[in-house]
TORLUMVEX-152632 format. One record per atom (N, C-alpha, C, CB): residue in one letter; x, y, z. Coordinates in pm, whole numbers, plus 32768, in hexadecimal, padded with zeros to 4 digits. Glycine has a CB too. Layout:
BEGIN
AXYZ/...
This chain:
BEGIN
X920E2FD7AA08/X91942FF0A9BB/X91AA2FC6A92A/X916C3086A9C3/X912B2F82A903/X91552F39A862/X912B2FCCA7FA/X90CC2E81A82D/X91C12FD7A791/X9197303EA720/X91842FFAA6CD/X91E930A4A6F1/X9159303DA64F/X911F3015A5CA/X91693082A595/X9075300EA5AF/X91BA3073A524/X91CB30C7A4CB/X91C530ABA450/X922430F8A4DA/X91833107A3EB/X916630D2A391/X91BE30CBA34C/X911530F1A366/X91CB307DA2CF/X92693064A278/X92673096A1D5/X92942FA3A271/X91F930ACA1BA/X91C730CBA135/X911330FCA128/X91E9303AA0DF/X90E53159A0C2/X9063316CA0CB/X9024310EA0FC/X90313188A067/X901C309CA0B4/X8FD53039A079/X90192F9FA0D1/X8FF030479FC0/X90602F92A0DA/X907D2F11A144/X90F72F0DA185/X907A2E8AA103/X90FF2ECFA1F0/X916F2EA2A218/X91732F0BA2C1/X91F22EBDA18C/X91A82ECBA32E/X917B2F24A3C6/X91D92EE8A3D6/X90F22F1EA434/X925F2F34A449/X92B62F12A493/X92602EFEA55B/X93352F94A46C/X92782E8FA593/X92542E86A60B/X929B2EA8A663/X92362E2CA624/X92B82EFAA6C3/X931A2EF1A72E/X92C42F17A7CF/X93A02F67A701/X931B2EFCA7FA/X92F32EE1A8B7/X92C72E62A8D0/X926B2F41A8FF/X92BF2E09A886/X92A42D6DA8B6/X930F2CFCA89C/X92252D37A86B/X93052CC4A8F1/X931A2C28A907/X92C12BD2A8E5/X932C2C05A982/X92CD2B72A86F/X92B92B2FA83A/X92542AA2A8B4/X93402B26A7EF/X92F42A7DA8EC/X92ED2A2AA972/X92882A11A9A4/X93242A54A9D3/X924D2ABCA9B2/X91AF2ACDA9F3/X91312ACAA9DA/X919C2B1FAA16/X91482AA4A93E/X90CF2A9AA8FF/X909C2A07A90A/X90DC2ACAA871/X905A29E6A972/X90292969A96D/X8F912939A948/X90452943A9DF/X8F302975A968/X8EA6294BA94C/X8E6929C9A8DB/X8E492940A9EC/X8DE7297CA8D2/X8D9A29C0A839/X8D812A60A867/X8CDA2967A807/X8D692A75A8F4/X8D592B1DA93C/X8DD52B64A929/X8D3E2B24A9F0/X8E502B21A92F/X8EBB2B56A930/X8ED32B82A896/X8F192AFCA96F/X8E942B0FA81C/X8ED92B07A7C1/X8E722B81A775/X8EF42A6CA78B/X8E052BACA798/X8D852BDCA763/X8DBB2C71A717/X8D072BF1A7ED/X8E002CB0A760/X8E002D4EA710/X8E8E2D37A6A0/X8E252DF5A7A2/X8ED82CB9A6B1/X8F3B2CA2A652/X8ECA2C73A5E7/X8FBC2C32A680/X8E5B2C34A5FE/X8E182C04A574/X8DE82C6DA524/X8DA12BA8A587/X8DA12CA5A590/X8D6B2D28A55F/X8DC02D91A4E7/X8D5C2D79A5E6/X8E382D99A53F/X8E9E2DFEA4E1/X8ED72DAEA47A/X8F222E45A534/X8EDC2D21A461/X8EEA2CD2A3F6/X8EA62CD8A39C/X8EEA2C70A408/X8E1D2CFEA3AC/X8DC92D22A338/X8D982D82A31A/X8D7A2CF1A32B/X8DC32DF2A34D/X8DE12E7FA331/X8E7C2E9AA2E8/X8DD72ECCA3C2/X8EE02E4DA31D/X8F632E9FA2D0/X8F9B2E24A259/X8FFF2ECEA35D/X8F652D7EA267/X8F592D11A233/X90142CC3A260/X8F212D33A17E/X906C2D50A27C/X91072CDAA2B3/X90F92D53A30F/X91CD2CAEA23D/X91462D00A399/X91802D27A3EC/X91F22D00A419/X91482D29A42A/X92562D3CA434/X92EF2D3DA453/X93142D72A4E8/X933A2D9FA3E5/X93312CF2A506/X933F2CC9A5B3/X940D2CD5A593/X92DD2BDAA5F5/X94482D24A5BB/X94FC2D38A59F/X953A2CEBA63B/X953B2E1CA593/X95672CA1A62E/X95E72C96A68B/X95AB2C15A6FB/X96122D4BA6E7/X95422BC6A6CC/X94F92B6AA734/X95702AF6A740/X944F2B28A6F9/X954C2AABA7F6/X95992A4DA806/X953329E1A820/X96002A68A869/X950D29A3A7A6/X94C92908A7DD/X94DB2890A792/X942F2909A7E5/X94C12851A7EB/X950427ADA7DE/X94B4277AA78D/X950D2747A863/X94972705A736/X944126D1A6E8/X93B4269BA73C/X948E2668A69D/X93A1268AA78C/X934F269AA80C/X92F0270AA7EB/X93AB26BEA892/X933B2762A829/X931327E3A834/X92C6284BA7B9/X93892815A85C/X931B281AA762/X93052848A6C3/X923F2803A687/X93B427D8A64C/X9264278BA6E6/X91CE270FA6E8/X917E277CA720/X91CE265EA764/X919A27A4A794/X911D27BDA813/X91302864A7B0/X915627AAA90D/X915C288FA78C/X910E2920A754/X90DC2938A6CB/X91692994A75D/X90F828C2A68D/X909C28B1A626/X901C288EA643/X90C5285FA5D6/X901F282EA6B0/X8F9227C4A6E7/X8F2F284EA723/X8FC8272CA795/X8F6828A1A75B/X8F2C2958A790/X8EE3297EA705/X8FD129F2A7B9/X8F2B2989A699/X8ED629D7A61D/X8E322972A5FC/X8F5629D4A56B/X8E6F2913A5F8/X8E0E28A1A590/X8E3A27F8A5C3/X8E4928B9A4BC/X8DD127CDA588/X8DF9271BA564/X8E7E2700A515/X8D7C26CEA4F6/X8EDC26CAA561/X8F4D26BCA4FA/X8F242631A492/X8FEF26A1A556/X8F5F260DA44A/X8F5F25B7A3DA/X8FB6254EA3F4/X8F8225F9A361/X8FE124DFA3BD/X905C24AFA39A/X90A32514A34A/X90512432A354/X915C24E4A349/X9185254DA30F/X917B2558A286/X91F1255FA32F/X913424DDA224/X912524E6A1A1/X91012479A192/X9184250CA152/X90A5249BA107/X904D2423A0EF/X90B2239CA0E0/X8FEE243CA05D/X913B23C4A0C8/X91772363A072/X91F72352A0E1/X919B239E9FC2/X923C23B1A0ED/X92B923A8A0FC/X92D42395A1A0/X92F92423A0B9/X92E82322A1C4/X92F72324A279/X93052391A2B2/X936A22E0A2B8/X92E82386A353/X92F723F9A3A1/X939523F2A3CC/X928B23FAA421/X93B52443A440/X9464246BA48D/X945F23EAA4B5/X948724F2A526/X941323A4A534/X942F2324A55A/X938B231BA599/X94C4230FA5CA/X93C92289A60B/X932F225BA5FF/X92EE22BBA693/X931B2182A610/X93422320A6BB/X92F52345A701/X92D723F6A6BF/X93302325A796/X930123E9A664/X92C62477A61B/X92B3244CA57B/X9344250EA62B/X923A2422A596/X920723DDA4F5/X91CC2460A48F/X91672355A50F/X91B724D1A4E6/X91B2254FA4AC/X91EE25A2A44F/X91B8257FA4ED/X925F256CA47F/X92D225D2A455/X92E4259CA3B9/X937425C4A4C0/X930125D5A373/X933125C4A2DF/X93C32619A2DF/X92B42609A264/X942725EAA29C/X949625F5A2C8/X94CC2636A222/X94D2255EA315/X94D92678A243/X952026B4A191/X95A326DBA19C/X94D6274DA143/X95F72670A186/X96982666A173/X96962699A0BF/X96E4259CA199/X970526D4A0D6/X971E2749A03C/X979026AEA02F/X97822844A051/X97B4264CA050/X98162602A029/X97D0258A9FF4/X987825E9A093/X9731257FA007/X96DD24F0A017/X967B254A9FB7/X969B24A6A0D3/X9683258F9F6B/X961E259B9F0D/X95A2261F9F39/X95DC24FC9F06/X95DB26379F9F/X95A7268B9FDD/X958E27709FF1/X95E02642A02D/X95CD275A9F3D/X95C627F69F02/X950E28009EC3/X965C280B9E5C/X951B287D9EB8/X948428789E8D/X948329099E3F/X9408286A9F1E/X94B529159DBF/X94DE29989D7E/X947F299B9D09/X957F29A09D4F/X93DA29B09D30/X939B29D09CC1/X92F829F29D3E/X93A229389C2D/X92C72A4C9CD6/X92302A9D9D65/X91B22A299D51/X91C82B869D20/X91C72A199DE6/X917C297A9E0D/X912029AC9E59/X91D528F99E66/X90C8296A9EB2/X9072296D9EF4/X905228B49F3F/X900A29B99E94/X9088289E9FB7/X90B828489FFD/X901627E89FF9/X9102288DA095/X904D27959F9B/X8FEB26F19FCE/X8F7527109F64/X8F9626E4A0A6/X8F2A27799F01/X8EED27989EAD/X8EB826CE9E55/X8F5A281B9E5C/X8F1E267D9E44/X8ED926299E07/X8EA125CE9E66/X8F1F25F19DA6/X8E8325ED9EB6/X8E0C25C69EFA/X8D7925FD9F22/X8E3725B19F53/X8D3225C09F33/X8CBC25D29F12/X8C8826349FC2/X8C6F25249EDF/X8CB12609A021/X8CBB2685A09E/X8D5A26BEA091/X8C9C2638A15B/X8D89273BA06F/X8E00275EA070/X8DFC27ACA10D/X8E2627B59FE5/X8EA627A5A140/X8EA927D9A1AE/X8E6F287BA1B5/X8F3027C5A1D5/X8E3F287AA257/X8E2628ECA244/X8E882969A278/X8DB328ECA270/X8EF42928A2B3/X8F89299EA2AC/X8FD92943A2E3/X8F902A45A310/X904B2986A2AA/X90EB2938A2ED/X91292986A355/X91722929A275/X917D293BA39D/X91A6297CA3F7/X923A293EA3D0/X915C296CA486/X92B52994A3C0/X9339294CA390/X93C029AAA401/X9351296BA2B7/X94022932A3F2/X94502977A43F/X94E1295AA434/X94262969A4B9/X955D29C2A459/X95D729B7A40F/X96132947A478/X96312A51A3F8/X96562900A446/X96BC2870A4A2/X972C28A3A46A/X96A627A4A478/X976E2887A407/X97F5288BA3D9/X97EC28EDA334/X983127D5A3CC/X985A2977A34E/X983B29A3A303/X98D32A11A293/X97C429D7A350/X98BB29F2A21E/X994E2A0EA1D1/X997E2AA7A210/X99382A17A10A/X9A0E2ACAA1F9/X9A302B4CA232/X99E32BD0A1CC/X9AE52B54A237/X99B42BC1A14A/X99902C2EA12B/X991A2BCEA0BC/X9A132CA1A0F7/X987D2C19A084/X98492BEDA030/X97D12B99A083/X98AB2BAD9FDA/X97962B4CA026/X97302AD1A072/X96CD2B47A097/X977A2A61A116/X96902B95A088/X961B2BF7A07F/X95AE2BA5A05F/X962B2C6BA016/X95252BEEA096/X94B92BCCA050/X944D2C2EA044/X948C2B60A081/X94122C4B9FDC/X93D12C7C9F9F/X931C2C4A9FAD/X941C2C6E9F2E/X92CA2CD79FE5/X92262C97A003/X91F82D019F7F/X91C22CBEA0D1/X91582CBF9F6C/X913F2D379EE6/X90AE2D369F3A/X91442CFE9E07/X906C2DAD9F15/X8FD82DC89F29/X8F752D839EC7/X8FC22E5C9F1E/X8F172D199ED0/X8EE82CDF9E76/X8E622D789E77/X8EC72C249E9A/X8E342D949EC4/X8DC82DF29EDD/X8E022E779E6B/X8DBD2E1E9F9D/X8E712EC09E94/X8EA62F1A9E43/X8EA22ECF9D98/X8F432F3E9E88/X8EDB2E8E9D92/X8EE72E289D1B/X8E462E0F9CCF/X8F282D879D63/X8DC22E0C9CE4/X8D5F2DF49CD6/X8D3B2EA89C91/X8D232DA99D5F/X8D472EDE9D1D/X8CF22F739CEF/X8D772FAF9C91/X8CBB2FF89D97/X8DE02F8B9C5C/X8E2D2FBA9BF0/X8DD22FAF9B76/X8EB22F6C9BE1/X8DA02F489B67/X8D692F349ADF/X8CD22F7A9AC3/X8D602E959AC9/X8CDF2F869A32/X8C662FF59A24/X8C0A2FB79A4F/X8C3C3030999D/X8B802FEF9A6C/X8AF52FB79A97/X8ABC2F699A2B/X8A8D30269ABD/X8AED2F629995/X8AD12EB9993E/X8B042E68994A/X8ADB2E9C98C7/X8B862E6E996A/X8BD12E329960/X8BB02DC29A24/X8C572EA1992D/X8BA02E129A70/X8B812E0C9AFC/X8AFA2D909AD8/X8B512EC09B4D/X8A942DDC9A7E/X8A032D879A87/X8A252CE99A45/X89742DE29A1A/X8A912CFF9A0C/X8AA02C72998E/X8AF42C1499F9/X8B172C9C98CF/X8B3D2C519A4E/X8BBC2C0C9AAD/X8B162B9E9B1D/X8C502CCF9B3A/X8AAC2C1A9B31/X8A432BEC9B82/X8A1D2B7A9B71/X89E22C2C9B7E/X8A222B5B9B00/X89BC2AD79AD1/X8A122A649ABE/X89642AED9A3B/X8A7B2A5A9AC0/X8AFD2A129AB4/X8B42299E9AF7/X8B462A5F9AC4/X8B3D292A9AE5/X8B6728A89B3C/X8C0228B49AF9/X8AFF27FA9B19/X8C51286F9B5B/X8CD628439B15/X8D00279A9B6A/X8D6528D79B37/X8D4E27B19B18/X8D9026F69B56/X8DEA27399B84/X8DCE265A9AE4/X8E2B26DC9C18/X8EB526D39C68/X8EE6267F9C66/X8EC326E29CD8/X8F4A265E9C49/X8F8225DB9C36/X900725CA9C71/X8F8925BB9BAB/X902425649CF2/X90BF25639D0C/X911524E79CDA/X90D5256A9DA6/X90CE24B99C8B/X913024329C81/X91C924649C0D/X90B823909C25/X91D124B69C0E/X925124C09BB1/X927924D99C3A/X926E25359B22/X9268253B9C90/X92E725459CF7/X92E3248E9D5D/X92BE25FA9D82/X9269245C9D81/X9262240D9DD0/X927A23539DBF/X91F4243A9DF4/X9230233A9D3A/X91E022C69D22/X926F22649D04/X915F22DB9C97/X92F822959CE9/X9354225E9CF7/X938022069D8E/X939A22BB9CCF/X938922879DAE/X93A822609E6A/X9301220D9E9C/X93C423369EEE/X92E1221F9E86/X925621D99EA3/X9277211E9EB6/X91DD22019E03/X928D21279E28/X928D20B49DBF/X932C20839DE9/X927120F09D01/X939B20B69DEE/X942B20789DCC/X942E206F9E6E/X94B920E29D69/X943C20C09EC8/X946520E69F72/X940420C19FAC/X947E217C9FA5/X936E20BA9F96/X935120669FF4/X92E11FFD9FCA/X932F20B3A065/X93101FD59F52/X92C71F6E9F3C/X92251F709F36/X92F01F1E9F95/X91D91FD49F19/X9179200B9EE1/X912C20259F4E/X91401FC79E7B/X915020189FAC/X9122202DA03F/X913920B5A07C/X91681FCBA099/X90C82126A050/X90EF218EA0B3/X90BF21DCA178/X90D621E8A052/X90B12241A180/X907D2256A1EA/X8FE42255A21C/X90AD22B2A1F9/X8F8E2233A26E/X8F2A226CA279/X8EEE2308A24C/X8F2B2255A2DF/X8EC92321A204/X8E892384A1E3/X8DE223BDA201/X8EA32372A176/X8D8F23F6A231/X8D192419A234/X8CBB237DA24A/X8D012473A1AC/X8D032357A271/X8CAE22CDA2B8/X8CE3224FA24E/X8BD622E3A2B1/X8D292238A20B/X8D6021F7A1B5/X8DFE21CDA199/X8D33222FA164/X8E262169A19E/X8EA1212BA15A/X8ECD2164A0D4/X8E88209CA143/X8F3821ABA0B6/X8F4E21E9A023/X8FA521649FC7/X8FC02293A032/X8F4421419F75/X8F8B20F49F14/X8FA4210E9EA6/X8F65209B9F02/X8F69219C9E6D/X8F6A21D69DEA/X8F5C22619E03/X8EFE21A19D8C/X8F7922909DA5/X8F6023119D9A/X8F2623669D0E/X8FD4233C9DC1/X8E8E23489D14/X8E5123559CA6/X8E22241B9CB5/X8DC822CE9CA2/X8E1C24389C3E/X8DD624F19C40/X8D92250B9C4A/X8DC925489BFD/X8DAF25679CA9/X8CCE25B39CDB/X8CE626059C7E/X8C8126259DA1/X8C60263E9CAC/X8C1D26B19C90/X8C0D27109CD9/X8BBE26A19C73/X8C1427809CE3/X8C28282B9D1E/X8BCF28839CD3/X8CCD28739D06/X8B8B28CE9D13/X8B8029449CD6/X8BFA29A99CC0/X8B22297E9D19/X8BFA29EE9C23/X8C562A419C2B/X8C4C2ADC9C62/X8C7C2A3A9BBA/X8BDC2ADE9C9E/X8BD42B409D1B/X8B9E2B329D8F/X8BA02BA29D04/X8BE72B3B9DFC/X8BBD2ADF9E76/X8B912B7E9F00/X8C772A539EAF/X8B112B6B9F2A/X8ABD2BA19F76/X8AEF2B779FFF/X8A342B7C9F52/X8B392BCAA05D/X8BA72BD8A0CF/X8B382BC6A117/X8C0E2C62A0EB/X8B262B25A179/X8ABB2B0DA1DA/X8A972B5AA249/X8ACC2AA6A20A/X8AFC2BAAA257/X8B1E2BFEA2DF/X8B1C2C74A2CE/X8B982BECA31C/X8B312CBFA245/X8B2C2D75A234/X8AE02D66A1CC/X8BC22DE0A210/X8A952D09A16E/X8A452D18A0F0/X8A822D46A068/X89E02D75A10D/X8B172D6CA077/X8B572DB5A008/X8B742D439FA6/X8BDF2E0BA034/X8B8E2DA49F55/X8BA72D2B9EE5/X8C452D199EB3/X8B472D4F9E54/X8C412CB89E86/X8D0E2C909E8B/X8D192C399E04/X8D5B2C069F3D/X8D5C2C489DC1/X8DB02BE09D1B/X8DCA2BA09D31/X8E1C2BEA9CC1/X8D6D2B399D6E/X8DBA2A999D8C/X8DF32A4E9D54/X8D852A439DA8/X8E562A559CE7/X8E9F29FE9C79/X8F3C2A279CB5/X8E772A349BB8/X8F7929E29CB1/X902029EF9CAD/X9068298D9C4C/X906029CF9D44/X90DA29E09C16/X9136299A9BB1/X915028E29BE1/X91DD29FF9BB7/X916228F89C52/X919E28709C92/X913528129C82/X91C928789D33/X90CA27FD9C85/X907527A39C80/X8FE827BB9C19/X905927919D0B/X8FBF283B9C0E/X8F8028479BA8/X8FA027FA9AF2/X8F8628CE9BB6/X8F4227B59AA1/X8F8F275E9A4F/X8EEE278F9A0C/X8FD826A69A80/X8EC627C399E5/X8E3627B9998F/X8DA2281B99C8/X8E062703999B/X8D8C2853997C/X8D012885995A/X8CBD28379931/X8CF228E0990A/X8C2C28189958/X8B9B27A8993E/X8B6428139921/X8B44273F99BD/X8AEA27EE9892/X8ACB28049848/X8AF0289297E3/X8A7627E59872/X8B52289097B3/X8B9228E5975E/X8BDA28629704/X8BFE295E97B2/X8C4F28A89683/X8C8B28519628/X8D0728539670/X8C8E2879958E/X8D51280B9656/X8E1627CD96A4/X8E34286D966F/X8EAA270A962A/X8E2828C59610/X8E63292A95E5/X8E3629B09639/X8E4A292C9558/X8DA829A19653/X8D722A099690/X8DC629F3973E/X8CB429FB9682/X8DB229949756/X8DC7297197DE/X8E3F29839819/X8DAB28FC97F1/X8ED029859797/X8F3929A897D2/X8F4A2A6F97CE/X8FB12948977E/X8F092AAE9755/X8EEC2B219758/X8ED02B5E97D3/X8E992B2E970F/X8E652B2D9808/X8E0D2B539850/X8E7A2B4398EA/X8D782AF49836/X8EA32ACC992A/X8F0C2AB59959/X8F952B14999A/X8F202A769904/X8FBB2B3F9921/X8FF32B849902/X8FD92C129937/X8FF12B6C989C/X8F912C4A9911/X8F4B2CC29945/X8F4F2C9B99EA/X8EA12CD698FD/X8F302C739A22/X8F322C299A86/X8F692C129AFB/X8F3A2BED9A67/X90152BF39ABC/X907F2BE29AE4/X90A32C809ADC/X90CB2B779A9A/X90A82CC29A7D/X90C52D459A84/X90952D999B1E/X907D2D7F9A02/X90392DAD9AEE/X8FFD2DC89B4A/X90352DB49BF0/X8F982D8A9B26/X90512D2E9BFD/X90762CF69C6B/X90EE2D129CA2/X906F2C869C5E/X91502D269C2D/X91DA2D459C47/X920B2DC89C39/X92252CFE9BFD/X91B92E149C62/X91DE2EB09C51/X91FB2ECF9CA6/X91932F0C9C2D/X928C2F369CB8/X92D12F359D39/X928A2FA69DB2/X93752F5E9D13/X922C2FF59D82/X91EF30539DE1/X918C2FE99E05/X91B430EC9DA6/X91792F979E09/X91172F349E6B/X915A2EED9EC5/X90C72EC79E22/X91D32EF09ECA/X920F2E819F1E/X924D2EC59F77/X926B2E1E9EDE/X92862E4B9FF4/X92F02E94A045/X93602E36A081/X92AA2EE0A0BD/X93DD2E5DA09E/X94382DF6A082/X94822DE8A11B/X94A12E219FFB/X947D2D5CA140/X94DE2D54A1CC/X957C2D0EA1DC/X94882CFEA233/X95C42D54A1FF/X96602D54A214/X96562D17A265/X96B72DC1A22C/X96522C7CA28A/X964B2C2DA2D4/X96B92C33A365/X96522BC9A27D/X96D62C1BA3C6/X97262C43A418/X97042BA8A485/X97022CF1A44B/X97592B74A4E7/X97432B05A542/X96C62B19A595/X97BA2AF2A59C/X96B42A9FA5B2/X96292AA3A5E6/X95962AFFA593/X96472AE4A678/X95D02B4AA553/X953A2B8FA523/X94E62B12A4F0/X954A2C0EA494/X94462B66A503/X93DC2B2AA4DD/X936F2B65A4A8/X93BB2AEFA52F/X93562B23A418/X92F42B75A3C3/X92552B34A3CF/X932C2B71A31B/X91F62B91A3B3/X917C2B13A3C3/X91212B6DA354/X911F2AF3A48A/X90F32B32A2DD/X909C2B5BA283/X90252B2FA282/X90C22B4CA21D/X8FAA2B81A230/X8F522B27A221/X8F442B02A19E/X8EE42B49A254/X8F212A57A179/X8F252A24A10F/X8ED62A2AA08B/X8F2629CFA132/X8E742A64A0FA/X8DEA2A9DA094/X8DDE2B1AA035/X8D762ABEA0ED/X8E512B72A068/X8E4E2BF4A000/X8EEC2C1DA00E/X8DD32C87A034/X8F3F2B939FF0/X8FB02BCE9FF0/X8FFE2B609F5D/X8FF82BCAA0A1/X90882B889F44/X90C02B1A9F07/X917B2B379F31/X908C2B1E9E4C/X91A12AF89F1F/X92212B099F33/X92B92ACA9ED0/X921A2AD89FB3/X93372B209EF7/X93A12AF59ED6/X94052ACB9F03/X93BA2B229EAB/X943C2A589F0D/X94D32A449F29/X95392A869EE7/X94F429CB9F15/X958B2AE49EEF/X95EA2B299EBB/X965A2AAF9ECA/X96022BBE9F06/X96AE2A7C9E4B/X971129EB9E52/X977B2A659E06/X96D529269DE0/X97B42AB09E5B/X981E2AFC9E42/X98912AD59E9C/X97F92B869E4E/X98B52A919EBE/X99222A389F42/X996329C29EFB/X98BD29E69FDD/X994F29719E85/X99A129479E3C/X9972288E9EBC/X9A5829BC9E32/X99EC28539EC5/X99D628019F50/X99DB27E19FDC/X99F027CF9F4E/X9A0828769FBE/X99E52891A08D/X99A4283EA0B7/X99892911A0D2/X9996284DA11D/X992A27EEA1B4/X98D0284FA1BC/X997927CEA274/X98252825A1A9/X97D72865A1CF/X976D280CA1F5/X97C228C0A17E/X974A280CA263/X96D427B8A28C/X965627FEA2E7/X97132741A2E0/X96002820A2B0/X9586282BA307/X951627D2A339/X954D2879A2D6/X94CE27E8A386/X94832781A3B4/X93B927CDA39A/X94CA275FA477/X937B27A4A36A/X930727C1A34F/X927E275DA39F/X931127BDA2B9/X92082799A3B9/X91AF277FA3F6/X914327ABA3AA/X91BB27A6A469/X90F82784A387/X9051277FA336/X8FEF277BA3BF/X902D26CAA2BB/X8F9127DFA389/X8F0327CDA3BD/X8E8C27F2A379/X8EF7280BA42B/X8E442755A3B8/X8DDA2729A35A/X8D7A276CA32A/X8DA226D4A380/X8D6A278AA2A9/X8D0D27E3A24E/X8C7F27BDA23A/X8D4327EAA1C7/X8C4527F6A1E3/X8BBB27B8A1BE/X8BC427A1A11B/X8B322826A1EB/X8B8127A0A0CE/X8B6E2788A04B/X8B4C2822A012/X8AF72714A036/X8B8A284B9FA0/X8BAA289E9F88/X8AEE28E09F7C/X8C1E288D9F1A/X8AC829569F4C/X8A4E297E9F28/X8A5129F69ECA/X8A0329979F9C/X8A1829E79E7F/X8A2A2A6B9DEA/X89BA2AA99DFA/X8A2D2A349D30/X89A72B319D7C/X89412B889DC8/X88B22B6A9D8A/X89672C2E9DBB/
């Protein structure tokens, strides 16, 4: 029998009594969506699946994606997979929110442990929802009206440009040859529960529209606070085979790069979002 336990007020559910294996179609995958957007991560401990397999239970939640707009997939028969080697550039130690400079951001990841250091390599989810109703109700109405820019080309537009020759992946019906900055609302209206969530993260957030460069990092700021407060979050001690699955829309996250150069490699899966919506 599948449990749910909860892991914190506010987010984060441990899963147990299932096999992964078995999750094959959208009926199967339906009350995992459900509790995805009620607890926003769920923590699947001790799963055994093959990169295959890891495919077919992501493909259960949602539309998978390529594994990034930019960065190739595992191989050519899992073009899904996005591969995050901690040896290939592949740490991520600042509160992100996965694929944001794009204009449809995913709508959850599904990641999973491959190779992993003997102690450390943690990761850290935050409540964007908790994070929102922290701030006073002016402060809340001013966040309302609020666009921001996302921008990935400091982490990407290198590798873009040097590795593959300006040629990236299919994206949302398109060839990625650039990577120019949207636009977001900086409070984003949860398509599926109506709640409202701080859609800005340190990692890709780069600007407030229509405010001054001074107001905008202020404002920002507050922001990030907000975001990184440790009673919103909840933290997983990664272990073999485990598998985490968030949703992208009211969550943000951390790579903990406390392992120095250990071997750490996980393997990640995106599924396809819509365009963000403010209130």
């Amino acid at each position: 029998m599948t449990v749910l336990e909860q892991l914190t007020p506010t987010i984060g559910a441990r899963v147990s009594g299932i096999d992964l294996n078995d999750v094959r179609t959208r009926a199967d995958g339906a009350p995992l969506r459900a509790a995805l957007a009620e607890h926003k991560v769920l923590v699947f401990d001790g799963q055994d699946l093959t990169p295959t397999a890891h495919r077919d239970f992501a493909a259960a939640l949602g539309e998978t994606t390529r594994a990034h707009p930019v960065v190739p997939g595992l191989d050519a028969e899992h073009p899904e997979i996005y591969v995050l080697d901690a040896g290939d550039g592949g740490k991520a130690p600042v509160w992100h929110t996965d694929v944001t400079f794009m204009t449809h951001p995913p709508l959850g990841s599904v990641l999973r442990a491959v190779a992993l250091p003997p102690t450390g390599g943690d990761t850290c989810w935050t409540d964007l929802e908790a994070a929102y109703r922290s701030l006073s109700p002016f402060v809340q109405e001013l966040a309302d009206k609020l666009t921001a820019l996302h921008d990935g080309r400091k982490d990407f537009e290198e590798y873009l440009r040097d590795r593959l020759g300006g040629e990236g992946n299919t994206w949302e019906g398109e060839r990625i040859r650039s990577l120019e900055p949207v636009e977001h609302p900086v409070v984003r209206v949860h398509p599926e529960t109506g709640r409202h969530s701080l859609f800005v993260n340190p990692g890709f957030t780069t600007q407030l529209l229509g405010v001054t460069e001074v107001e905008s990092r202020a404002l920002l700021d507050v922001f990030f606070a907000a975001i990184g407060r440790p009673e919103f979050t909840v933290r997983h001690r990664w272990s073999p085979g485990d598998v985490v699955v968030w949703d992208n829309r009211s969550t943000a996250h951390y790579a903990v790069d406390d392992y120095g150069d250990q071997h750490r490699v996980m393997h990640r899966i995106t599924l396809r979002g819509d365009k963000p919506v403010g209130v």
